[in-house]
N, C-alpha and C positions, 0 to 999 in steps of 0.2 A: 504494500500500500504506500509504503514512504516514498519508493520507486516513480508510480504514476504523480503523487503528488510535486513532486522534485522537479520532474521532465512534460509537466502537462504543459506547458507552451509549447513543448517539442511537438506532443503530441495532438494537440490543438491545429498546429501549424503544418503538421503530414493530411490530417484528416482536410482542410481549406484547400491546398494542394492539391489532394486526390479528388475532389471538384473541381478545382478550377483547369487542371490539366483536363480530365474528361470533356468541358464545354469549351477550351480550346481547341481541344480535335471536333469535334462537334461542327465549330461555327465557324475554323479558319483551319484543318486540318489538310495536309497534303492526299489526296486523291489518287496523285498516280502513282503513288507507292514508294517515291525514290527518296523521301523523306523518311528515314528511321523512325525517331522520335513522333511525328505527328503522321506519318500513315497508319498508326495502328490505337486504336485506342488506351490498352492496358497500356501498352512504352509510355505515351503521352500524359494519364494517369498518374505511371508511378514517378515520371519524372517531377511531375509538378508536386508530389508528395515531396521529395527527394528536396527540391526547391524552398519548398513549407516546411518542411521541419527543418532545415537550415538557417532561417530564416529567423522564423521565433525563435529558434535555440540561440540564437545571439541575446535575447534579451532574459534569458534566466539568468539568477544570480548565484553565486556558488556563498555559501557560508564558510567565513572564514575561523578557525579556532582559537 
């Protein structure tokens, strides 16, 4: 439990990501394929996860002792 409370910006910020990648390929996604990332949906997905939790993980604070 200490885990998810510690890391929930991380995890806040994968789950926005894994949205917002999906309605990126959605609405502006590559079609004929030769785009890695946005020809397929899962890739475009887990990147924008990948993206989010990167992201928010910059604004966690680490407790110092």
């Amino acid at each position: 439990m200490i885990f998810f409370r510690k890391y929930r910006l991380t995890f806040i910020g994968i789950f926005i990501g894994l949205i917002v990648g999906y309605v990126y390929w959605h609405e502006a996604g590559c079609t004929s394929g030769t785009c890695y990332i946005t020809s397929n949906p899962l890739h475009s997905s887990l990147y924008g996860g990948l993206m989010g939790g990167l992201l928010l993980n910059l604004f966690t604070k680490e407790k110092s002792k």
